[in-house]
Each structure stands twice: as structure tokens, then as C-alpha cells.
DOLUM-716412 format. One record per residue: residue in three letters; x negated, y, z negated of N, C-alpha, C, O, CB in turn; residue number from 1. Coordinates in steps of 0.05 Angstrom, whole numbers, always signed. Glycine has a CB too. Layout:
N
{r=Ala, neast=X, nnorth=Y, nup=Z, caeast=X, canorth=Y, caup=Z, ceast=X, cnorth=Y, cup=Z, oeast=X, onorth=Y, oup=Z, cbeast=X, cbnorth=Y, cbup=Z, k=NUM}
...
***
This chain:
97
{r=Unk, neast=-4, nnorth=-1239, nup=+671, caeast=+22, canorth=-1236, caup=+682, ceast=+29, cnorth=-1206, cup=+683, oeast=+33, onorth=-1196, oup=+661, cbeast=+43, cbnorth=-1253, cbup=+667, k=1}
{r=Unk, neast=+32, nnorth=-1189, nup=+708, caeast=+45, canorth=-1168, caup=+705, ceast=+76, cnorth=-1163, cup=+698, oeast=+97, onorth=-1174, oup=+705, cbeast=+39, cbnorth=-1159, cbup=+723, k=2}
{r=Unk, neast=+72, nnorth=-1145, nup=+685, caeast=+103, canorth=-1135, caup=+676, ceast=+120, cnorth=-1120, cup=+692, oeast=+112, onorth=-1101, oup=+705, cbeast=+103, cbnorth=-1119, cbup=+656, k=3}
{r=Unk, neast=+144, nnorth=-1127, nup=+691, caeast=+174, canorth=-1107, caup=+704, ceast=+170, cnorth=-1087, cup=+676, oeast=+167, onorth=-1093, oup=+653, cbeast=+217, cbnorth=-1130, cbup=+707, k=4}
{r=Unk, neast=+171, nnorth=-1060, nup=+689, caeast=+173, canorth=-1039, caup=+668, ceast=+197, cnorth=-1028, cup=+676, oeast=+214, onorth=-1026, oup=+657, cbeast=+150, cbnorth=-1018, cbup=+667, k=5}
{r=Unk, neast=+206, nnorth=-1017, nup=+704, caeast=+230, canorth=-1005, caup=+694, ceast=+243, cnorth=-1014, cup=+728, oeast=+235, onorth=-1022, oup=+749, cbeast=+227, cbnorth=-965, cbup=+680, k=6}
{r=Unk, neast=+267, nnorth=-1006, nup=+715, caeast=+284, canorth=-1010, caup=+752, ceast=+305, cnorth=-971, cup=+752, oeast=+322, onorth=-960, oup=+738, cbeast=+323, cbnorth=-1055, cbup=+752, k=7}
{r=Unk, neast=+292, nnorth=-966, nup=+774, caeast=+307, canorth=-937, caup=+785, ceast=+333, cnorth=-938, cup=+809, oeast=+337, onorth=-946, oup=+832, cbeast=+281, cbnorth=-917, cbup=+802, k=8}
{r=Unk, neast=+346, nnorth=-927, nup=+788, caeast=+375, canorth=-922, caup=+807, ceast=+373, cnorth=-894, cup=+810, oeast=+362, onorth=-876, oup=+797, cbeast=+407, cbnorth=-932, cbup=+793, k=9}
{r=Unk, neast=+389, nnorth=-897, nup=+833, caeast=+398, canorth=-862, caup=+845, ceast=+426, cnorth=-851, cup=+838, oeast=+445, onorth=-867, oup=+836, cbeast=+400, cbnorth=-860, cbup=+881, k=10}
{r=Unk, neast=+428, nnorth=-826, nup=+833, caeast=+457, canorth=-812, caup=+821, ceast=+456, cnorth=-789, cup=+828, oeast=+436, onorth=-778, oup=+837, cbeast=+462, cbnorth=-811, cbup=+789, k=11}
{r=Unk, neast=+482, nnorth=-777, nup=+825, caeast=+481, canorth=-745, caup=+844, ceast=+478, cnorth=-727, cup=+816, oeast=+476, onorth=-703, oup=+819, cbeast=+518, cbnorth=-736, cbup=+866, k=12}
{r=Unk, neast=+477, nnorth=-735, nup=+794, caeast=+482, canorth=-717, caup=+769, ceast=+466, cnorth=-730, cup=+753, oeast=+475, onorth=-752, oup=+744, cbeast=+510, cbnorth=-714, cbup=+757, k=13}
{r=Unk, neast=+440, nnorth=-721, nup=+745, caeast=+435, canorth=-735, caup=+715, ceast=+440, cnorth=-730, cup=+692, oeast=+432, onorth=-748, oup=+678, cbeast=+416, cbnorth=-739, cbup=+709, k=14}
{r=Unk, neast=+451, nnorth=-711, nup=+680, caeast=+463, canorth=-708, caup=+660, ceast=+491, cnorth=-717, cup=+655, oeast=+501, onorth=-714, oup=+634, cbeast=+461, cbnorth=-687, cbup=+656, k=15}
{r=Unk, neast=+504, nnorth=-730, nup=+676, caeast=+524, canorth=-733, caup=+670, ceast=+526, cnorth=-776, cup=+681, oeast=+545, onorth=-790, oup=+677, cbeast=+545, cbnorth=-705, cbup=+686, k=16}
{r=Unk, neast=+506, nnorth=-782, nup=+689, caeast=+497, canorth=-804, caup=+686, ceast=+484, cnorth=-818, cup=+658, oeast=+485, onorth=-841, oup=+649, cbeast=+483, cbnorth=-805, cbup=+704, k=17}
{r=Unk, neast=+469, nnorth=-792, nup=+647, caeast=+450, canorth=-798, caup=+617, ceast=+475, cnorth=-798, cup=+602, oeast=+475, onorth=-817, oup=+586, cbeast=+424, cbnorth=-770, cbup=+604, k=18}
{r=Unk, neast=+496, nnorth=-785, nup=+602, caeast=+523, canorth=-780, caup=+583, ceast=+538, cnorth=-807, cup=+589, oeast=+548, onorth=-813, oup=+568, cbeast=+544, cbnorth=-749, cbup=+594, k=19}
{r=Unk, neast=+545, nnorth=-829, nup=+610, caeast=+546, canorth=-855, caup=+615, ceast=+539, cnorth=-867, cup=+610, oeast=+554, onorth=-885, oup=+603, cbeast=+546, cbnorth=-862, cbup=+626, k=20}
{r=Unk, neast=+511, nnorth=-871, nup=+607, caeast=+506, canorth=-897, caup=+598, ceast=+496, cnorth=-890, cup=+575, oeast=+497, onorth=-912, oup=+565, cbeast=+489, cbnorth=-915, cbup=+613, k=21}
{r=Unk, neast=+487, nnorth=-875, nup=+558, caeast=+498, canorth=-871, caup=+528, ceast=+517, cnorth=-880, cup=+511, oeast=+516, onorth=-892, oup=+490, cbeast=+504, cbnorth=-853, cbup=+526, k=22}
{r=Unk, neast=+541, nnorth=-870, nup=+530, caeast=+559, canorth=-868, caup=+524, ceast=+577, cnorth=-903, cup=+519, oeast=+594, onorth=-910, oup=+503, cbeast=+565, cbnorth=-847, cbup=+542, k=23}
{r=Unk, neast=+565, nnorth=-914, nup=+538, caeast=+570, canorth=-949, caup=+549, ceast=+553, cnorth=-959, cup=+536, oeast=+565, onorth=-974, oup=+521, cbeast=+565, cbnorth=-959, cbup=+580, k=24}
{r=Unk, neast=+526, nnorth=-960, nup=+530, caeast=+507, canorth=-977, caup=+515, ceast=+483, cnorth=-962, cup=+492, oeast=+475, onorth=-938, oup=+491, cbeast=+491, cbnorth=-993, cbup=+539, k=25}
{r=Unk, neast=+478, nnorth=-982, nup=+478, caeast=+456, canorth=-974, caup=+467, ceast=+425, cnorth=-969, cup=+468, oeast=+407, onorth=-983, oup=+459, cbeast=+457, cbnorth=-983, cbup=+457, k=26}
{r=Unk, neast=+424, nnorth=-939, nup=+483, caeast=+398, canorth=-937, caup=+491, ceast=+393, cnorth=-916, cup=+477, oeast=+408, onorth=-905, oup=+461, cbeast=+391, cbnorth=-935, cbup=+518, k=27}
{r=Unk, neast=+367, nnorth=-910, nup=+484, caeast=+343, canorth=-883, caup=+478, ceast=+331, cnorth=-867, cup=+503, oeast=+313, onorth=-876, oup=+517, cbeast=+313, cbnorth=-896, cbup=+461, k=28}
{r=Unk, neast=+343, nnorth=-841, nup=+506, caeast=+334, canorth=-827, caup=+520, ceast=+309, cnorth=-817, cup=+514, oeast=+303, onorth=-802, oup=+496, cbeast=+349, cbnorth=-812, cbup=+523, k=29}
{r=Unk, neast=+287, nnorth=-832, nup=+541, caeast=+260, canorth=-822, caup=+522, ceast=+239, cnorth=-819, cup=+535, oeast=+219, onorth=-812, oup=+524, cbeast=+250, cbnorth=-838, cbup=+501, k=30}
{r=Unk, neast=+262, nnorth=-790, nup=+569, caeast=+254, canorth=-763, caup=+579, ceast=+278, cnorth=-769, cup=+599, oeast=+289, onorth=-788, oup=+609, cbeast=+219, cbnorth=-757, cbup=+591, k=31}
{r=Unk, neast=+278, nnorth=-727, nup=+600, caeast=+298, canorth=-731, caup=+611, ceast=+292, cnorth=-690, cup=+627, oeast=+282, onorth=-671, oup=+616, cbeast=+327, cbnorth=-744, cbup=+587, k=32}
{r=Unk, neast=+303, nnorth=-693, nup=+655, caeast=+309, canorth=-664, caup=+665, ceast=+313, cnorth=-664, cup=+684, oeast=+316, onorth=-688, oup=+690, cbeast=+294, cbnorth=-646, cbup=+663, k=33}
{r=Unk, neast=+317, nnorth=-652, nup=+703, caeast=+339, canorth=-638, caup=+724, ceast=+331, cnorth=-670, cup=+748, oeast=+349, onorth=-683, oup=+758, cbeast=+326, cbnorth=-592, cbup=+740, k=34}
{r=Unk, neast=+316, nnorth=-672, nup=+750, caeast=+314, canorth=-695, caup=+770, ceast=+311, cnorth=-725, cup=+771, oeast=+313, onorth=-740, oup=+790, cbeast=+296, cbnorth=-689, cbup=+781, k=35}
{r=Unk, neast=+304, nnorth=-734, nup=+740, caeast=+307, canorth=-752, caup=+733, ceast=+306, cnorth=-755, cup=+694, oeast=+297, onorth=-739, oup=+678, cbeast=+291, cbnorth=-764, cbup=+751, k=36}
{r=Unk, neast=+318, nnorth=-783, nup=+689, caeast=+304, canorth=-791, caup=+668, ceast=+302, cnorth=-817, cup=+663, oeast=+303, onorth=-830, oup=+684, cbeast=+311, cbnorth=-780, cbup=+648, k=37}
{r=Unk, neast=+300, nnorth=-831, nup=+643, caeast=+289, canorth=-851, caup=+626, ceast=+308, cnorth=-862, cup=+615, oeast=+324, onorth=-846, oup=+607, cbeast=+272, cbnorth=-842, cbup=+608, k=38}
{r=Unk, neast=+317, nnorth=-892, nup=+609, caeast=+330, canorth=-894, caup=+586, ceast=+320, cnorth=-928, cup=+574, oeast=+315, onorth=-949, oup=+586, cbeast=+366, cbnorth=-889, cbup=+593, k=39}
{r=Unk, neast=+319, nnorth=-918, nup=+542, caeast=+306, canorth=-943, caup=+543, ceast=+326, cnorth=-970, cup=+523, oeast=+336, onorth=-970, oup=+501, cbeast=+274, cbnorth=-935, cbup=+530, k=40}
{r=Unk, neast=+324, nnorth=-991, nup=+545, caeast=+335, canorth=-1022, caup=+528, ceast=+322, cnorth=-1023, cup=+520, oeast=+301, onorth=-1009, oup=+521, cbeast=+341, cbnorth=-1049, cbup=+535, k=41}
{r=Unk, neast=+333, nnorth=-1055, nup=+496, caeast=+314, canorth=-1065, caup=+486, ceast=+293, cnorth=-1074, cup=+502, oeast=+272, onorth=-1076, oup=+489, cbeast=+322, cbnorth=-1081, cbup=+473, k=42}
{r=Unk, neast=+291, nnorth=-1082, nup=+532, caeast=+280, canorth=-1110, caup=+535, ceast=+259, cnorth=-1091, cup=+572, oeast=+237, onorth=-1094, oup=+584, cbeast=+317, cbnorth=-1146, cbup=+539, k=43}
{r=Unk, neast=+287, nnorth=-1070, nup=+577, caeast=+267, canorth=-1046, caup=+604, ceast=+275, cnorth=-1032, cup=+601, oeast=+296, onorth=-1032, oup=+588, cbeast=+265, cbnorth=-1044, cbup=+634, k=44}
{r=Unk, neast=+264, nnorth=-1010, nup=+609, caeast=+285, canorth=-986, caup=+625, ceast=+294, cnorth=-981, cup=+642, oeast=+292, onorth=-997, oup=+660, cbeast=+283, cbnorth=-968, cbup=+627, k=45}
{r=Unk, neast=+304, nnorth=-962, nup=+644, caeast=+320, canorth=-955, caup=+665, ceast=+324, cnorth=-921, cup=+675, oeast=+337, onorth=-903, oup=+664, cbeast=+345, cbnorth=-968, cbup=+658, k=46}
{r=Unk, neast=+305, nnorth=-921, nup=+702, caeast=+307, canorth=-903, caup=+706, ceast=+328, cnorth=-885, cup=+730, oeast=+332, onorth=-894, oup=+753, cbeast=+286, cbnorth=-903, cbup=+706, k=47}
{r=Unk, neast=+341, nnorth=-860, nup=+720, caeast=+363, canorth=-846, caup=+732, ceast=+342, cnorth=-827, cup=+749, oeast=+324, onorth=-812, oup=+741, cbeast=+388, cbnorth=-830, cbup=+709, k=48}
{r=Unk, neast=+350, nnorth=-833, nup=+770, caeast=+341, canorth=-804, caup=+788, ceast=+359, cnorth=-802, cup=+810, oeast=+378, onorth=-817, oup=+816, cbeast=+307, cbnorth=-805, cbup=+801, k=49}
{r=Unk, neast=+348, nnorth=-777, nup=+825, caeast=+369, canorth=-766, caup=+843, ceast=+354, cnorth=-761, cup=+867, oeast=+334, onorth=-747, oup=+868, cbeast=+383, cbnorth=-741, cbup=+833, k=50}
{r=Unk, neast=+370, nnorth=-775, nup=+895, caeast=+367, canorth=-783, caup=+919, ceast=+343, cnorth=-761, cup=+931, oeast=+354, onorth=-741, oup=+921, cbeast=+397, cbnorth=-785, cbup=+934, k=51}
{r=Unk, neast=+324, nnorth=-752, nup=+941, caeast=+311, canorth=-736, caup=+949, ceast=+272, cnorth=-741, cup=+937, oeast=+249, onorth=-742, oup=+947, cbeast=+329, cbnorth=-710, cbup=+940, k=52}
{r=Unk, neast=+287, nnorth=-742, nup=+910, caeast=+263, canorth=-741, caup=+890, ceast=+244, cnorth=-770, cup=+885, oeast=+219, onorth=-773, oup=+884, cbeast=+276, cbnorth=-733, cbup=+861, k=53}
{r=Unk, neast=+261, nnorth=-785, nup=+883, caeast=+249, canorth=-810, caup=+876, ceast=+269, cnorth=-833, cup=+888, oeast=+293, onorth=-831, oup=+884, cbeast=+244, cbnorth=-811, cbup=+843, k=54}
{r=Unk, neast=+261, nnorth=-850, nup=+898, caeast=+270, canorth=-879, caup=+918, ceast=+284, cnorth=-899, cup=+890, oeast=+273, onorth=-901, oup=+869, cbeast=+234, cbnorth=-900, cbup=+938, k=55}
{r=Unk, neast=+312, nnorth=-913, nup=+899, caeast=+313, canorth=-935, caup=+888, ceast=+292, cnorth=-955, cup=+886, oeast=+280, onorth=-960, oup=+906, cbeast=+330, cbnorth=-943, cbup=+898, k=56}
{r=Unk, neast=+285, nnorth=-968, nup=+862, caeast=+264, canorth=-983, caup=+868, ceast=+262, cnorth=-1000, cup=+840, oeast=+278, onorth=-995, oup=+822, cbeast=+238, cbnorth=-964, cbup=+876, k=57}
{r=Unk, neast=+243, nnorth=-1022, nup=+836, caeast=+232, canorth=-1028, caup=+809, ceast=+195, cnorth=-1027, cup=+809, oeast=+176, onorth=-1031, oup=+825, cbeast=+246, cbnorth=-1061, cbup=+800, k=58}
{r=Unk, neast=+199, nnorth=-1020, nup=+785, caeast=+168, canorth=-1017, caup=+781, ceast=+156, cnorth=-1033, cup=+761, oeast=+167, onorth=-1039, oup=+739, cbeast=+160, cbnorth=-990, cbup=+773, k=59}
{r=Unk, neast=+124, nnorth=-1042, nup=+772, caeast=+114, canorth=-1065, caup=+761, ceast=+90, cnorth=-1050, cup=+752, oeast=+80, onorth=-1032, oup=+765, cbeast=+110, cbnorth=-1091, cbup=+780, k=60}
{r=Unk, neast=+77, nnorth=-1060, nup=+719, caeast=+58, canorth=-1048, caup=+713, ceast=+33, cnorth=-1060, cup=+713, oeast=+27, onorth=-1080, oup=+700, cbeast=+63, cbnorth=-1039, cbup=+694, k=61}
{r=Unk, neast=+16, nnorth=-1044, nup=+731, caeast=-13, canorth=-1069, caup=+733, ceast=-29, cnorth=-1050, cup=+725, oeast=-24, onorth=-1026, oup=+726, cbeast=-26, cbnorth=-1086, cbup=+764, k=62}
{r=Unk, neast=-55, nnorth=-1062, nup=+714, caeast=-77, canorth=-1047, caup=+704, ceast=-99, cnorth=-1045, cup=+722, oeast=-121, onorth=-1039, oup=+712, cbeast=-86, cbnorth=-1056, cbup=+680, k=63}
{r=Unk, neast=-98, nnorth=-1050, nup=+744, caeast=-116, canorth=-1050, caup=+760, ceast=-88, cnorth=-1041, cup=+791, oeast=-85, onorth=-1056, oup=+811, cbeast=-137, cbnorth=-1082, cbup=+756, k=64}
{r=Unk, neast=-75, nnorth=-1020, nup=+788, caeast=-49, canorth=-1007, caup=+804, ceast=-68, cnorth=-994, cup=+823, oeast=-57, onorth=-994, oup=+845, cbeast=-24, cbnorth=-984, cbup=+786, k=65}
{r=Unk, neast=-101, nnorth=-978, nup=+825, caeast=-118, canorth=-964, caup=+851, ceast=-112, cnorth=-988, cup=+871, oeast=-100, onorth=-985, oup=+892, cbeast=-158, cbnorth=-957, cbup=+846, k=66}
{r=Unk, neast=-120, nnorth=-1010, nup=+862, caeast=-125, canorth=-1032, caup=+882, ceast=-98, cnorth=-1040, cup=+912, oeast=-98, onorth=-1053, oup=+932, cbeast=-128, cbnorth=-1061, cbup=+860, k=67}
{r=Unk, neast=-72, nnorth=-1017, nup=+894, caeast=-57, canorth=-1009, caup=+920, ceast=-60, cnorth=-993, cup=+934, oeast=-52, onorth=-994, oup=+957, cbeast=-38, cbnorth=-1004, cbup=+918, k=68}
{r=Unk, neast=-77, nnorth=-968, nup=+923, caeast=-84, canorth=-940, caup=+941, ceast=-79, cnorth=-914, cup=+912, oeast=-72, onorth=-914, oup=+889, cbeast=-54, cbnorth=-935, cbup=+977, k=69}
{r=Unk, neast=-88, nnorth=-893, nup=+933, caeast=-88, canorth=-872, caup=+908, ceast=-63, cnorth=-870, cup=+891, oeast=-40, onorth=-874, oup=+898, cbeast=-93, cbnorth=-843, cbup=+918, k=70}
{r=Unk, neast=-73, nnorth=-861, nup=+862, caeast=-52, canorth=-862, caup=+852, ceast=-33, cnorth=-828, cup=+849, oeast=-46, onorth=-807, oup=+849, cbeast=-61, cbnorth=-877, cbup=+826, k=71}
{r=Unk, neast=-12, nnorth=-828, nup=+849, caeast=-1, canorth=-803, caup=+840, ceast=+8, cnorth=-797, cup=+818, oeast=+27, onorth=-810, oup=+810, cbeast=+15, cbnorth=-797, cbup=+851, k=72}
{r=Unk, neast=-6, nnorth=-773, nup=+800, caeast=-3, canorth=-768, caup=+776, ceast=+25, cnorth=-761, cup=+772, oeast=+33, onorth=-749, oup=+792, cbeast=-20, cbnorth=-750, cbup=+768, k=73}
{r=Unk, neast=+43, nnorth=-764, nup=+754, caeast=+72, canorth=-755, caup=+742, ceast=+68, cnorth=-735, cup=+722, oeast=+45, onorth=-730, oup=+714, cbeast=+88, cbnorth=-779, cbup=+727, k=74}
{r=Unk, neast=+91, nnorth=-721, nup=+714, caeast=+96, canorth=-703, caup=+697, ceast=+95, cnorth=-717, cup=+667, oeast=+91, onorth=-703, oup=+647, cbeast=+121, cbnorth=-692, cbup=+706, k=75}
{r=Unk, neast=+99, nnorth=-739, nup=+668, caeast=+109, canorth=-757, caup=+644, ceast=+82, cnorth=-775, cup=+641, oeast=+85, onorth=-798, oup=+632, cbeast=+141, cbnorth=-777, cbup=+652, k=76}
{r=Unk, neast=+59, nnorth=-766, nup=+647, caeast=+34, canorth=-765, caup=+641, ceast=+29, cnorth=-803, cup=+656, oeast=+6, onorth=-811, oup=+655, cbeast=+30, cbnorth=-756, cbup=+602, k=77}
{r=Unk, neast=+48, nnorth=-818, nup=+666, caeast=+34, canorth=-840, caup=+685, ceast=+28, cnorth=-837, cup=+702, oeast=+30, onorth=-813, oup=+706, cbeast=+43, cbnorth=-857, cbup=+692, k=78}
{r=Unk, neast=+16, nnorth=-850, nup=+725, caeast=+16, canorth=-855, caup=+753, ceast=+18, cnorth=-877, cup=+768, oeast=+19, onorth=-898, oup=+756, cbeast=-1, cbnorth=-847, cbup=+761, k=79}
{r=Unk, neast=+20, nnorth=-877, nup=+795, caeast=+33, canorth=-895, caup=+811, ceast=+26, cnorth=-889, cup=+831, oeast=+13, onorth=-869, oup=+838, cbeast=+57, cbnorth=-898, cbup=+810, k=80}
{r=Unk, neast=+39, nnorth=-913, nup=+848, caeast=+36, canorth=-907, caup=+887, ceast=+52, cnorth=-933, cup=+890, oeast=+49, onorth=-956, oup=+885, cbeast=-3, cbnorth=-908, cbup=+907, k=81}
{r=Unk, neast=+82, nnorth=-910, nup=+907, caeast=+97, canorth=-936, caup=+914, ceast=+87, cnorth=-950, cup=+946, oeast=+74, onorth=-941, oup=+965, cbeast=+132, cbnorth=-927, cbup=+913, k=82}
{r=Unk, neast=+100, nnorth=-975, nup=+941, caeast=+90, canorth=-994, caup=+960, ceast=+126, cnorth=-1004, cup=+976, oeast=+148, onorth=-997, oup=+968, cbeast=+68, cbnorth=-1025, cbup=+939, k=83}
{r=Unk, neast=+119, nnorth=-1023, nup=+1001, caeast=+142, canorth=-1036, caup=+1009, ceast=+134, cnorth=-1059, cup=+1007, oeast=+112, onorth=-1068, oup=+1013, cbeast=+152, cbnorth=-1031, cbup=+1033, k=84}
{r=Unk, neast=+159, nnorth=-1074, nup=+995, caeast=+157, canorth=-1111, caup=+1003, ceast=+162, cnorth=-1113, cup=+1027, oeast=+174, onorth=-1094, oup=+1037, cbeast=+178, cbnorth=-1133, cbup=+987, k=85}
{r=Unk, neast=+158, nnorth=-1129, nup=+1038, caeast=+169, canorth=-1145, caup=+1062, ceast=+199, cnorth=-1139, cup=+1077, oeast=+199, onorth=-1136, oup=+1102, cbeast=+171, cbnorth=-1174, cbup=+1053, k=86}
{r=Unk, neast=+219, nnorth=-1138, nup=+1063, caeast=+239, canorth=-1130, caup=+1069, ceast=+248, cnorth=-1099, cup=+1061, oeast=+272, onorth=-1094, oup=+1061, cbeast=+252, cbnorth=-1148, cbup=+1061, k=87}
{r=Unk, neast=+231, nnorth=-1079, nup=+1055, caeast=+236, canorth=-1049, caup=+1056, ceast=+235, cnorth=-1054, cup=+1028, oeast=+217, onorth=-1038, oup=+1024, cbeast=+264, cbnorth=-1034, cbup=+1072, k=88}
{r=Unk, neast=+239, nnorth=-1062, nup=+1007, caeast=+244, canorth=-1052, caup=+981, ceast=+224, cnorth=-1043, cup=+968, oeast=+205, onorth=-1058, oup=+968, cbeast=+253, cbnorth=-1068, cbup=+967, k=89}
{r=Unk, neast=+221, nnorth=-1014, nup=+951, caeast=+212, canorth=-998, caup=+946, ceast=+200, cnorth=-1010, cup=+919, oeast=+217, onorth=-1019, oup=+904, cbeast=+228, cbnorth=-976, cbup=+949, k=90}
{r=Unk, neast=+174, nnorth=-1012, nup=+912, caeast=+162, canorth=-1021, caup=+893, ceast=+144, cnorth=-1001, cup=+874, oeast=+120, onorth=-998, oup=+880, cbeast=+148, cbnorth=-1042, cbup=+904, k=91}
{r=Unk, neast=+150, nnorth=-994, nup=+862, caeast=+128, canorth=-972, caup=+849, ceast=+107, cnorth=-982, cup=+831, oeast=+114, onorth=-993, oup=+810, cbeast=+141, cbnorth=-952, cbup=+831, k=92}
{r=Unk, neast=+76, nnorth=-980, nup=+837, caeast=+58, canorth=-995, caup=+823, ceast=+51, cnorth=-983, cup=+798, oeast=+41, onorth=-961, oup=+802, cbeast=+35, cbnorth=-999, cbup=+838, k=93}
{r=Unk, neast=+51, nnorth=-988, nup=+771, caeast=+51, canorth=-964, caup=+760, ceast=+24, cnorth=-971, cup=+736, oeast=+22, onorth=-992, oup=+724, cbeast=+86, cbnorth=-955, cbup=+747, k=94}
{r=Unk, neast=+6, nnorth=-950, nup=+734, caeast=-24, canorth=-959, caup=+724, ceast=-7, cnorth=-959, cup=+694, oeast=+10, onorth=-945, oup=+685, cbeast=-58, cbnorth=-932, cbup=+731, k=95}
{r=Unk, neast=-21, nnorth=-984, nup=+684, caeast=-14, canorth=-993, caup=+656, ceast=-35, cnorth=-983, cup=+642, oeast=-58, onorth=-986, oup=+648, cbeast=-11, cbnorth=-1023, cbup=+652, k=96}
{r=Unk, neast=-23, nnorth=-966, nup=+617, caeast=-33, canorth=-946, caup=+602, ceast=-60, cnorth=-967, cup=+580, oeast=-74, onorth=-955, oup=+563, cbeast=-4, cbnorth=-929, cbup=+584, k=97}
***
């Protein structure tokens, strides 16, 4: 069974989105900088980024994620290659460590 790892929302400020939901719930910031970050539930995360950089989307973690196409290395040492469902929604495949 593959896993939901995280779901990405878009914001015009991430520091002042990371200062919100901090501020509202109990998470762990765990990465964070000018274009996006991380925050982690108990149960996913949740990733903040900002419109340009990275697509609303959720990401699913498979261990066999080439079998969508090349992958693209991240700063935050994963990789991925987003995909579309059927109806436009932005899926990010993300190689399970």
C-alpha cells in the first residue's frame, strides 16, 4: 500500500504562515526557507510553499517513483516527478527513502 506523505498548500509569506500554524496547532517545523517549508503532524505533513515554486498538490510515496519518469533531486535531499490525475490535480511522486 502506498503512502500519503504530505499535502502542499500555497501562501504568499512563509514565515508568516510557519508563525500560523504553529501558532494554531501542534506541529514541528522540520525545514523551512524563503520558498517553502515542512510542518510536521502527528499522522502527515504539511507542506507551505509559495505560488511560482512549487504547485498545490499531495504527494504519495512509492519506492519504485522512476516508473513515473525521471526523478528530480530536492534540496531536502528527496526526489520526485510530479504527475496529473485525470482532472488536473497535481500529484507529486515522491521516491521512498
Amino acid at each position: 500500500m502506498d503512502k500519503l506523505h504530505h499535502i502542499a498548500i500555497q501562501v504568499s509569506d512563509i514565515k508568516q504562515a510557519v508563525d500560523w500554524y504553529c501558532g494554531k496547532f501542534n506541529v514541528t517545523v522540520t525545514y523551512q526557507d524563503e520558498s517553502w517549508a515542512m510542518l510536521q503532524f502527528e499522522n502527515i505533513e504539511l507542506a507551505i510553499v509559495i505560488p511560482g515554486q512549487h504547485p498545490p498538490h499531495i504527494a504519495i510515496e512509492d519506492k519504485n517513483a522512476e516508473k513515473y519518469g525521471e526523478l528530480t533531486p530536492h534540496r531536502d535531499g528527496t526526489a520526485s516527478i510530479y504527475i496529473n490525475d485525470p482532472f488536473g490535480n497535481s500529484i507529486e511522486i515522491l521516491k521512498n527513502k
